[in-house]
C-alpha positions as CSV (number, residue, x, y, z in Angstrom):
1,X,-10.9,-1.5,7.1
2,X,-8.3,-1.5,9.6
3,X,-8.2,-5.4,9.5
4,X,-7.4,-4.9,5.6
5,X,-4.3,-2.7,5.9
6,X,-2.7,-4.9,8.9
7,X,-3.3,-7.7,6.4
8,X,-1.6,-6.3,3.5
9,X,0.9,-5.1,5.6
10,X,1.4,-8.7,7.2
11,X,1.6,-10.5,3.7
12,X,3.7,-7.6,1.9
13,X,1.4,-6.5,-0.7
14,X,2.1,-3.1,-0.3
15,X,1.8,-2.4,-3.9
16,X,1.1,1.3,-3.2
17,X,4.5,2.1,-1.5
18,X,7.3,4.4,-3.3
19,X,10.3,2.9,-2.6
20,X,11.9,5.9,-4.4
21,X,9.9,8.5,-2.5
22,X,7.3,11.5,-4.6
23,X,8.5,12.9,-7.2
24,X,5.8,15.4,-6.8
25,X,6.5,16.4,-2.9
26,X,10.1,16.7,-4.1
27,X,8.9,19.5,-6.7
28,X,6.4,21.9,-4.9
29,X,7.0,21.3,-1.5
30,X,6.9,24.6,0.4
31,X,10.0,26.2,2.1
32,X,9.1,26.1,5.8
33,X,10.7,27.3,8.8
34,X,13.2,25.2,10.5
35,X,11.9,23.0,13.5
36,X,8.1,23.2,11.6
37,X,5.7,20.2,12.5
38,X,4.9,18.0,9.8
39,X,2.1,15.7,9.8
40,X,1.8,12.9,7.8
41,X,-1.0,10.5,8.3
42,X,-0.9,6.4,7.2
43,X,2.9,7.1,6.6
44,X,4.0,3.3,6.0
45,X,7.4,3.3,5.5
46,X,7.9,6.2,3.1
47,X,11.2,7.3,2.4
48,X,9.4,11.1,2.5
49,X,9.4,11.2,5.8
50,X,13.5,11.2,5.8
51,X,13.5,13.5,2.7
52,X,11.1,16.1,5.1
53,X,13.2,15.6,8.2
54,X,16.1,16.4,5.3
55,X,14.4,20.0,4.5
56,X,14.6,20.6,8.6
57,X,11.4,19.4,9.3
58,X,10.5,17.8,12.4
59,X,8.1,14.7,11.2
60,X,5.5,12.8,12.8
61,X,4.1,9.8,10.9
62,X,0.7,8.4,12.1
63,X,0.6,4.4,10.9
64,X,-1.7,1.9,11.8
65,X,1.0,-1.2,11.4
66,X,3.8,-1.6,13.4
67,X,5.5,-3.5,10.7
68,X,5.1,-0.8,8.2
69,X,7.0,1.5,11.3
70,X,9.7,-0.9,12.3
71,X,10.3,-1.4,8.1
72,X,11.1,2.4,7.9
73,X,14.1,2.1,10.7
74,X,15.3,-0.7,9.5
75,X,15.2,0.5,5.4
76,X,17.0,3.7,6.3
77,X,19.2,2.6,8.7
78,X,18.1,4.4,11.7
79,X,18.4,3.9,15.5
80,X,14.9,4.4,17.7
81,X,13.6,4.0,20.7
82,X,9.7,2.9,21.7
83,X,7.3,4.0,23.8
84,X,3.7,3.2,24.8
85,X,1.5,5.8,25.5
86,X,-2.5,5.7,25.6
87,X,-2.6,2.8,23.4
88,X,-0.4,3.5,20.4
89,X,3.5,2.8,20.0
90,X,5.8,5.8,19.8
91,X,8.9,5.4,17.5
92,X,11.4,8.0,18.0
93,X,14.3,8.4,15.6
94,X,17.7,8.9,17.4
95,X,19.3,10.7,14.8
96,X,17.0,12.5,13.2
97,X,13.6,14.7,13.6
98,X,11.1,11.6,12.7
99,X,8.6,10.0,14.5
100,X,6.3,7.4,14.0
101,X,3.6,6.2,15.9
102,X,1.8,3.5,15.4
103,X,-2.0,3.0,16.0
104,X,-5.7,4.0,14.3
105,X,-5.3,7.4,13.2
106,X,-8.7,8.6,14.2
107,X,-8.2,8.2,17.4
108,X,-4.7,10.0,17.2
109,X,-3.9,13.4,19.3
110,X,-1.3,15.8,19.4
111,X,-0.3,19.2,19.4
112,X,-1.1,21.3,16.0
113,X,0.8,21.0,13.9
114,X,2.4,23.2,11.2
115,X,1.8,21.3,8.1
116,X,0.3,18.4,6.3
117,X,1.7,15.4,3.8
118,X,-0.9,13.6,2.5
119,X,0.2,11.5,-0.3
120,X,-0.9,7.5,0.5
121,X,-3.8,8.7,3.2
122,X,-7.3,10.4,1.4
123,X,-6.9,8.0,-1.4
124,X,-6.3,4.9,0.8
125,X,-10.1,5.6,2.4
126,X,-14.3,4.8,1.3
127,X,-16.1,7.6,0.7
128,X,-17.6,6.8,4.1
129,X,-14.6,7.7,5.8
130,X,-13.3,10.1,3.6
131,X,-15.4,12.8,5.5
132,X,-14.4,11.6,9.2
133,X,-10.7,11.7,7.9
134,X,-10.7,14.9,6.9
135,X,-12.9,16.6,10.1
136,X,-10.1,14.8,12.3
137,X,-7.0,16.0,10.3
138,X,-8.2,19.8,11.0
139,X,-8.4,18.4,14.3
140,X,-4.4,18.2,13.5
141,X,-3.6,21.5,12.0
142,X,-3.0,25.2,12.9
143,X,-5.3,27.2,11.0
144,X,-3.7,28.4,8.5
145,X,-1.0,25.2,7.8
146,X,0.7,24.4,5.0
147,X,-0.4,21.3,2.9
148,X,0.4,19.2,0.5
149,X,-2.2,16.8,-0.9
150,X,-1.8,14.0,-3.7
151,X,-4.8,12.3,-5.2
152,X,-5.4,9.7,-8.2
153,X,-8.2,10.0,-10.8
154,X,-9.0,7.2,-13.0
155,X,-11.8,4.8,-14.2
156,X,-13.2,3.3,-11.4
157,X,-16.1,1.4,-13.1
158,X,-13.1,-1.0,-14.1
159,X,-12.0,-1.4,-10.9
160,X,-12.3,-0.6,-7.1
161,X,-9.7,0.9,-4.9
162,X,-8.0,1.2,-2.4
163,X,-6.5,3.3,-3.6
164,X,-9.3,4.9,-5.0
165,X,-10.0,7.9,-7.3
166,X,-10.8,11.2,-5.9
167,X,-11.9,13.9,-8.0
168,X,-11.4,17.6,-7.8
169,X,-14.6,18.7,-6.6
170,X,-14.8,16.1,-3.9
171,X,-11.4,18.2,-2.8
172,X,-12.4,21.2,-3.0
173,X,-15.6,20.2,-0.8
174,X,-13.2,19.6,2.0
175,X,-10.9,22.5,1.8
176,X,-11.1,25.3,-0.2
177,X,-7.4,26.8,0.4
178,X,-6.5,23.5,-2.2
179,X,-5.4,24.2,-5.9
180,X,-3.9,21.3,-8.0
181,X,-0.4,22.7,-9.5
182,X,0.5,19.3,-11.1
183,X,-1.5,16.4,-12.5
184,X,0.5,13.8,-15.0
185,X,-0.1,10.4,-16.1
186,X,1.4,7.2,-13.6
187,X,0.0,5.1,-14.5
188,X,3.2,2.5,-15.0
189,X,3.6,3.4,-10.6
190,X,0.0,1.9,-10.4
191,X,-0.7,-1.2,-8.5
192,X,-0.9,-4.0,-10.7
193,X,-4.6,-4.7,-10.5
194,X,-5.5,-1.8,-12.1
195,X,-3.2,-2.4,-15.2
196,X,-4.7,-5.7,-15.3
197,X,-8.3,-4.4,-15.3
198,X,-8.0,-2.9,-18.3
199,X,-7.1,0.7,-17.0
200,X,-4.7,2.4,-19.3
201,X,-4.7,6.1,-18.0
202,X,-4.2,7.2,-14.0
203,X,-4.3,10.5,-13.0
204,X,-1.4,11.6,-10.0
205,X,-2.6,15.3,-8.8
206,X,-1.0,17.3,-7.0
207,X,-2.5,19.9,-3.9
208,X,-1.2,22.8,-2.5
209,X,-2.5,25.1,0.1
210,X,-3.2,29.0,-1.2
């Protein structure tokens, strides 16, 4: 699996990425307290993570390619500095509150921290790993964090992800504290393969933390 997202990462097919950032993080994102820790695993080169800095968050993304990291900088403009520590490249933003570090998530460590983005992470995974994921992310978290937590739903007898479809009870298995506050039809942000499998409808949900 890890071999598959350095590829696509290597060859640009990174069909999943929102240049534009999530509309959906944008609309229910919680009102923190300044300085709070933000986790957000599998980050790529999301534009969220400047938009969280933005609310006065200080962000960690976890990212298995350092071209995805490097991509980021370079998109927004930003000055950073690298470090190598236990294996995995530390990119730390200059100017603002942002860090990425690139390696295999699973075998990530770090203080608690305060909250949880998970928008391009859960989705991204096999069933298999799904569980492992989500065991080592409360790993991550202070008990009582806040999260954020986007999904898809659609047919996946027409075709296989990533990313793939993730239905509400399989969330609610992992943690209870979820409710979905938004769930509307994106299926024109889908990759292409989907689209051209016949797929017509694609759920985006949206998670929150009780």
């Amino acid at each position: 699996m890890l071999d598959f997202w350095r590829s696509r990462w290597e060859s640009g097919q990174t069909g999943w990425h929102e240049a534009d950032g999530n509309a959906s993080l944008r609309k229910v994102w919680p009102r923190l307290a300044r300085g709070s820790r933000v986790l957000v695993p599998l980050c790529g080169k999301s534009p969220d993570l400047l938009w969280l800095a933005g609310q006065g968050c200080d962000v960690t993304g976890v990212e298995l390619s350092e071209i995805a990291a490097r991509a980021f900088f370079d998109e927004a403009g930003l000055r950073f500095e690298v470090e190598e520590i236990n294996g995995f490249s530390w990119f730390r933003c200059t100017q603002e509150n942002i860090t990425i570090v690139s390696g295999n998530y699973f075998e990530f460590s770090a203080p608690r921290f305060d909250a949880l983005y998970d928008r391009a992470s859960l989705v991204a995974l096999p069933p298999k790993l799904r569980p492992v994921y989500i065991e080592h992310t409360k790993t991550l978290l202070n008990q009582d964090a806040a999260q954020l937590l986007v999904t898809l739903e659609y047919d996946q007898s027409r075709a296989e992800g990533p990313p793939f479809s993730v239905e509400a009870d399989e969330v609610k298995s992992y943690w209870s504290r979820l409710h979905c506050v938004d769930a509307r039809e994106d299926i024109d942000n889908s990759p292409p393969k989907f689209r051209e499998a016949g797929i017509t409808t694609l759920v985006e949900a949206t998670w929150v933390a009780k």
